[in-house]
C-alpha positions in Angstrom: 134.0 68.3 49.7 131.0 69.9 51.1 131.1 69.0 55.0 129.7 70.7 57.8 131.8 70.6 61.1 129.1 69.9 63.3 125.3 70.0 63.2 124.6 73.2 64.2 125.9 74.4 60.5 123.0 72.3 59.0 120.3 74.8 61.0 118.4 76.9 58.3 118.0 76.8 54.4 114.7 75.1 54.7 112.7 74.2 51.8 109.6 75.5 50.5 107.5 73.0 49.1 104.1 73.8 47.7 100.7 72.7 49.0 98.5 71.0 47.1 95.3 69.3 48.1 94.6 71.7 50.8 94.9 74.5 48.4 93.2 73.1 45.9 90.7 75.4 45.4 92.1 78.3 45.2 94.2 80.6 42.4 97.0 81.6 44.7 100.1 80.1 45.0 100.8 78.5 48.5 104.1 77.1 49.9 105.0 75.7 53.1 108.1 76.6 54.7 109.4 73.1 56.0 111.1 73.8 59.1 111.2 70.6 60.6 113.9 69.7 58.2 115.5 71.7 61.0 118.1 69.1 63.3 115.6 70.0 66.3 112.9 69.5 63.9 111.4 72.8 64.4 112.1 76.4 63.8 113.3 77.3 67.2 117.0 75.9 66.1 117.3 79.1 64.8 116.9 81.4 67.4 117.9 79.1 70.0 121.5 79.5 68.5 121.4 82.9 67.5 120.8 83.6 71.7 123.7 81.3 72.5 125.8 83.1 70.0 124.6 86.5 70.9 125.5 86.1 74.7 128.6 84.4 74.3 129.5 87.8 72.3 128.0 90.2 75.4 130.1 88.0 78.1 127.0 86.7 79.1 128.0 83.0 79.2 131.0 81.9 80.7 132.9 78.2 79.2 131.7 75.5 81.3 128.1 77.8 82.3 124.6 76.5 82.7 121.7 77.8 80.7 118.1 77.9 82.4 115.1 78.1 80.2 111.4 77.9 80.4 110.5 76.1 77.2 107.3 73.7 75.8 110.2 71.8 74.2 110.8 72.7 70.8 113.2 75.4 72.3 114.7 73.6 74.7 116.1 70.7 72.1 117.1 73.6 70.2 119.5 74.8 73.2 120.0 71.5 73.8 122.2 70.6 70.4 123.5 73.7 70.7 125.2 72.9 74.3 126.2 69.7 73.4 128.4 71.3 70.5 129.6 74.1 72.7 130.1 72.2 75.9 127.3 73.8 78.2 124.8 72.3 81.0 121.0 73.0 80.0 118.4 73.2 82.4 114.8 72.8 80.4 111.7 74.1 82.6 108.4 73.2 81.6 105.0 72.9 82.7 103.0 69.7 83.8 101.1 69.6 80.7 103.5 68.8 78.2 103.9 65.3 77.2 106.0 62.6 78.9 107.9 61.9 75.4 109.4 65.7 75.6 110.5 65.2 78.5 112.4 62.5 78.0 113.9 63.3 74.7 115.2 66.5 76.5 116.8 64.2 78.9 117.7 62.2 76.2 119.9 65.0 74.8 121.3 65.8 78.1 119.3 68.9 79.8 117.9 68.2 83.3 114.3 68.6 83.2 112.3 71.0 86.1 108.9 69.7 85.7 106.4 72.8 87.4 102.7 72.9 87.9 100.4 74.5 84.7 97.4 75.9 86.7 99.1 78.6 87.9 99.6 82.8 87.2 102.9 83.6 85.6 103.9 85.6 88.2 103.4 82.4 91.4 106.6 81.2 92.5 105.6 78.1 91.3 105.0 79.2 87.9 107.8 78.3 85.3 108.6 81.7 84.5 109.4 82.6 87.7 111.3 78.6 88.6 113.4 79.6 85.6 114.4 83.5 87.4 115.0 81.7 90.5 117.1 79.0 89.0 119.6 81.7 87.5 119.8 83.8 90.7 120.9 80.3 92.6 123.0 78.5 90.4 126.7 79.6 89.5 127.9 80.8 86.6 124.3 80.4 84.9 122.2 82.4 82.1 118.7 83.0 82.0 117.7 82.9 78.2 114.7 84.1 78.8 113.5 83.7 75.0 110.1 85.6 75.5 111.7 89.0 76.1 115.2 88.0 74.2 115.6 90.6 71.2 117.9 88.0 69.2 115.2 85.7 69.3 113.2 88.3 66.7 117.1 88.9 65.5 117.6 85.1 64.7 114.5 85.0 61.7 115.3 89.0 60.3 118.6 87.5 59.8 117.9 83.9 58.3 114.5 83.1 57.8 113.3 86.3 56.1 116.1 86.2 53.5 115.4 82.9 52.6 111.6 83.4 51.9 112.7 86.5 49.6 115.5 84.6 47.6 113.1 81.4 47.4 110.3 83.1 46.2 112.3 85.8 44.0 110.6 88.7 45.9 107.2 87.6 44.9 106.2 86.6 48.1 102.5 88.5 49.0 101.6 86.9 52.2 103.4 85.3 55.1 101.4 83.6 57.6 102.6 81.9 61.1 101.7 80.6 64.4 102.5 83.4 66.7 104.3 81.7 69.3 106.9 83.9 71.3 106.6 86.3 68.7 110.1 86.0 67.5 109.8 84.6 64.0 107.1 86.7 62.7 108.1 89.8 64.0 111.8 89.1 62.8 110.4 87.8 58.9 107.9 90.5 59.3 110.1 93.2 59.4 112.9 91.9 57.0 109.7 91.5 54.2 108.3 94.4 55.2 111.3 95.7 54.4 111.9 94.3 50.7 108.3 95.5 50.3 105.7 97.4 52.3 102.5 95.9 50.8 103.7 92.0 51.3 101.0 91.0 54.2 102.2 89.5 57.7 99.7 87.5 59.4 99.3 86.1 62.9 97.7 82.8 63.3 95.6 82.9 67.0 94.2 79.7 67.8 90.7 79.8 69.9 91.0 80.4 73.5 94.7 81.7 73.3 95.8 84.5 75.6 95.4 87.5 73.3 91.7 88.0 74.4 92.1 91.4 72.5 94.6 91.9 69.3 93.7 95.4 68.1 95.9 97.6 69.7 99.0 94.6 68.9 97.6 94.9 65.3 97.9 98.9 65.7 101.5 98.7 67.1 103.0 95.8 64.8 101.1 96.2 61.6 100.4 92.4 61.7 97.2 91.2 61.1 95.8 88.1 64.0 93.1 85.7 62.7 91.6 83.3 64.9 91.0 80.7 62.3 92.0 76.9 61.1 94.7 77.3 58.4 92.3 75.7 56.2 89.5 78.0 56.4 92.1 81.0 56.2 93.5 79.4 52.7 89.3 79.1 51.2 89.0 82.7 52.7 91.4 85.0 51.2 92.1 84.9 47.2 96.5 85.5 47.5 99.0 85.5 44.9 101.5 83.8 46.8 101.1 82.6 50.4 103.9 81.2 52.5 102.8 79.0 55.5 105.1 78.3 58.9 
């Protein structure tokens, strides 16, 4: 019987599944890469486990601990499962600005919600980066995940999500293109593709008015290319072979 022992087993092997009427004009082959099949219904399942994992491994996280993160909240449900299989608290920190219904779904799934205030620098006390630091430095047996600056976060996708593009597409893959995010999943499927082969294209979606003011020296120092485009004006742009969209 094929079973899995608890949900966490069902993160990953997402389909691709091709897209048509947006790419309807074009010769190349485009796929999307479906990760809200994904029991957190996003990509962040992955590396939110892979972090668990990884720390339990370093000593990091003690039975019984309490994990602190700043999150949007397709992070934190993805801690969130995770903790409910392996028995830990979860404390989810987000900003003002997200939406009522993420909030309450994370307290749905049993993390306590710190609600902080957007219009403020990273570095104000107030801020949720630095309400998450705090948290971890006051509470007992706690862990900061800390998923911006968290190497298994990148770790997570070289090990999961790049593979599966390669063996989906049969190494024919040309172009990847993704939201940039934390960073994690297209430096991670960057550099496993890049890998497999040097000429396949990485590129960073960057919507208008995002934080990257300037991208040419990250372009210089990752080799990714950042467009500040919609996804369907980047598909009637560029003539690809094979594109794969996340």
């Amino acid at each position: 019987m094929k079973i899995y022992n608890n949900i966490l087993e069902t993160i990953g092997n997402t389909p691709l599944v091709r897209i048509n009427k947006l790419a309807s004009d074009v010769s190349a082959q485009v796929f999307a890469k479906v990760e809200t099949t994904n029991p957190g219904n996003s990509v962040k399942d992955r590396m939110a486990l892979k972090m668990i994992e990884d720390a339990e491994k370093a000593g990091l996280l003690n039975p019984g601990g309490t994990l602190i993160e700043g999150t949007s909240g397709n992070t934190g449900m993805g801690l969130a499962l995770a903790c409910i299989i392996k028995g830990y608290k979860l404390i989810c920190v987000l900003n003002d600005k997200q939406s009522k219904e993420k909030m309450d779904i994370l307290r749905a799934v049993g993390a306590e919600v710190v609600v902080c205030p957007t219009a403020v620098e990273p570095t104000d006390p107030r801020s949720y980066y630095s309400v998450s630091k705090r948290l971890a430095t006051e509470i007992p047996n706690s862990w900061y995940v800390n998923q911006y600056d968290n190497l298994s976060n990148r770790q997570a996708h070289y090990e999961s999500t790049g593979p599966e593009i390669w063996e989906q597409t049969e190494g024919k893959v040309t172009h990847f293109v993704v939201g940039v995010g934390t960073g994690g999943t297209i430096s991670g499927v960057g550099k496993y593709l890049k890998e497999k082969n040097p000429n396949i294209k990485i590129w960073g979606i960057d919507t208008y008015g995002s934080v990257f003011k300037s991208t040419r020296k990250l372009e210089f120092l990752t080799k990714t290319r950042f467009i500040r485009t919609s996804l369907k004006e980047l598909v009637k742009i560029f003539c690809l072979q094979m594109l794969i969209l996340m």
